[in-house]
C-alpha positions as MATLAB code, in Angstrom:
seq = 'XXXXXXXXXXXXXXXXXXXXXXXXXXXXXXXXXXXXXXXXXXXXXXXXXXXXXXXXXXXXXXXXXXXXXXXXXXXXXXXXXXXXXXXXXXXXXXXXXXXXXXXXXXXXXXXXXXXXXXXXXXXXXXXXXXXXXXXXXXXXXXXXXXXX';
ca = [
     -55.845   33.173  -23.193;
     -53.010   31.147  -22.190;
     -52.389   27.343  -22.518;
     -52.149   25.455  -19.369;
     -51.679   21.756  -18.925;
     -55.499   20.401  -18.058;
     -57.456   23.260  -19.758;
     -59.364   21.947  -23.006;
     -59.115   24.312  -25.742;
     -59.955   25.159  -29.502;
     -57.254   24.850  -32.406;
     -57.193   24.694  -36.070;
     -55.367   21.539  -37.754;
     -52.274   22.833  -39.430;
     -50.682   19.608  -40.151;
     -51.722   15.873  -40.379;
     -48.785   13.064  -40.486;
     -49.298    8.992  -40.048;
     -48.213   10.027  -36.204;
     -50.779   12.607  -35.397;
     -51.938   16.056  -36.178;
     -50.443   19.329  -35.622;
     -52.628   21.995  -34.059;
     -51.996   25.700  -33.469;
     -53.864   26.650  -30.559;
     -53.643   30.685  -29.002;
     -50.757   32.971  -29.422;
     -49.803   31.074  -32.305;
     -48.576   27.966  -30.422;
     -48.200   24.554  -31.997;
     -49.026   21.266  -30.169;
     -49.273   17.554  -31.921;
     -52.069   15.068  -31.288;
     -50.940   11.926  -31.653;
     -52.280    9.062  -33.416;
     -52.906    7.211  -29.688;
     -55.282   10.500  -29.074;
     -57.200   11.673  -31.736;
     -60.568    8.944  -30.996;
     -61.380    6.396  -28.659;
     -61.806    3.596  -31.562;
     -58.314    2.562  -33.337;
     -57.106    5.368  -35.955;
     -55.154    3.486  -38.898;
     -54.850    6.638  -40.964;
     -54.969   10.346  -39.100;
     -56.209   11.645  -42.530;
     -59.622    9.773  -41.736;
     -60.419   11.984  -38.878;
     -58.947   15.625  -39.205;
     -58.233   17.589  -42.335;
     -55.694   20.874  -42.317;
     -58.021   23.610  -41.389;
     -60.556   21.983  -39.538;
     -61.357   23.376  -36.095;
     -61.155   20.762  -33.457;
     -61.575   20.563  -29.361;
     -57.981   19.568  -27.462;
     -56.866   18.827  -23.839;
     -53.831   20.120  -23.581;
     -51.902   17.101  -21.524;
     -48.596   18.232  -21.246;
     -45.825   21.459  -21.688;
     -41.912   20.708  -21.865;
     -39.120   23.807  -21.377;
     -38.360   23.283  -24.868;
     -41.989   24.397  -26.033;
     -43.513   21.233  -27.215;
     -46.921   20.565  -26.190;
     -48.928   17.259  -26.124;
     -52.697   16.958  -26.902;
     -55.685   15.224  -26.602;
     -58.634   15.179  -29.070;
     -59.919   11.735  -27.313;
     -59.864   12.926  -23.811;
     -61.912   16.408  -25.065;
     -65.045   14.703  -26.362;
     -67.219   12.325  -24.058;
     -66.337    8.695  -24.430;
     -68.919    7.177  -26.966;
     -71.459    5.236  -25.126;
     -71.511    2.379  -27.699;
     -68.848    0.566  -27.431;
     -69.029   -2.747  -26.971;
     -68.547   -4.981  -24.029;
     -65.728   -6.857  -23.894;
     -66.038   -7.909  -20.492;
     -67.475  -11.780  -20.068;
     -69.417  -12.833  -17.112;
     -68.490  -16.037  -15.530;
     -70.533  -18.777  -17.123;
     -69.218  -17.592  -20.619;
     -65.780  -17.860  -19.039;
     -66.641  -21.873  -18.354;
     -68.269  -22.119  -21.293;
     -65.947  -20.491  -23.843;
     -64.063  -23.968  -24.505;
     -60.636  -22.154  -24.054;
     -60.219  -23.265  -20.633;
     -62.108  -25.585  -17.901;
     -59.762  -23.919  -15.539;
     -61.110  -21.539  -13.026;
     -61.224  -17.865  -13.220;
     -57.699  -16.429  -12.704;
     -56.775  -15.490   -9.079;
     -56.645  -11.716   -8.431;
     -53.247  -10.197   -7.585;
     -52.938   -9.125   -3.918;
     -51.048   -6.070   -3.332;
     -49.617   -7.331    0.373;
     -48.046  -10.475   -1.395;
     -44.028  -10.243   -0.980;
     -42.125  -10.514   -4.246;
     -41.119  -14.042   -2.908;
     -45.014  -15.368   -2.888;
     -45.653  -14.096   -6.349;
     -43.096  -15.495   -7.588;
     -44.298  -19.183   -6.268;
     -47.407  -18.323   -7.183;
     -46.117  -17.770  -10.667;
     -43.919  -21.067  -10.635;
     -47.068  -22.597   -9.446;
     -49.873  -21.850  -12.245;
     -46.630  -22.287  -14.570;
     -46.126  -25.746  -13.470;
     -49.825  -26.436  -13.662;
     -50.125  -24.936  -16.957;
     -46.875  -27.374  -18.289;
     -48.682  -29.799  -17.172;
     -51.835  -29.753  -18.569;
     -50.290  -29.018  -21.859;
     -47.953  -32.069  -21.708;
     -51.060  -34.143  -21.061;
     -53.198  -32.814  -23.755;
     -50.528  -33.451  -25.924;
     -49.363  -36.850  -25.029;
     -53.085  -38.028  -25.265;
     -53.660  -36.611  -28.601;
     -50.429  -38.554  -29.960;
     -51.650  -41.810  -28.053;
     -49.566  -41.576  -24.923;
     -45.937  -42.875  -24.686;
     -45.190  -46.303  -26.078;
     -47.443  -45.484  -29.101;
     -44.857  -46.520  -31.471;
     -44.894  -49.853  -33.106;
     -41.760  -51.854  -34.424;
     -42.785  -54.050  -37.223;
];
């Protein structure tokens, strides 16, 4: 069996580093999984997950001319159906007290490089502004000072 880019296949750890994991898959050829891919959740330590000499399920996602090969464990296995929603829905946007500003415009992909940028300058501006206000009012405004 051969190892093509794409085709998900069985190895046996041979190596674990803080970077990722080594794994030699058929015809004795080594590929590394690296930290980024072995789950879907955030992997502080690799050690936590695979152990030399455990069998484990790889994509293999890419093949260079010098014979290195990237893997997958992540993009093997089914994406866990319990993570958790980070997505808010509007009200809760309103309602978070970071911001009584609107939802953020979406990007338009026909906007010239010229309108995004004003748009940019724009929302900057506004942003400035808002800041300098909340600021000022929280000092007591200008002329706040009192000579004695």
């Amino acid at each position: 069996m051969s190892v093509e880019v794409g085709a998900v296949v069985e190895g046996v750890v041979t190596g674990v580093a803080k970077f990722g994991a080594f794994v030699e898959l058929a015809d004795k050829k080594v590929g590394l999984v690296h930290v980024s891919e072995v789950a879907h959740e955030y992997v502080n330590e690799v050690s936590d997950y695979v152990k030399v000499g455990d069998k484990v399920r790889v994509k293999v996602m890419s093949m260079d001319d010098k014979g290195k090969i990237g893997l997958s464990m992540k993009q093997a296995q089914e994406r866990p159906d319990s993570r958790p929603n980070f997505r808010r829905n509007e009200h809760e946007q309103h309602t978070s007290g970071m911001s009584n500003r609107p939802p953020r415009r979406k990007p338009m992909g026909a906007m010239s490089f010229e309108d995004k940028l004003s748009r940019f300058l724009k929302d900057s501006d506004e942003r400035l502004s808002d800041l300098k206000r909340n600021t000022e009012s929280k000092r007591g405004g200008r002329g706040a000072r009192r000579s004695d």
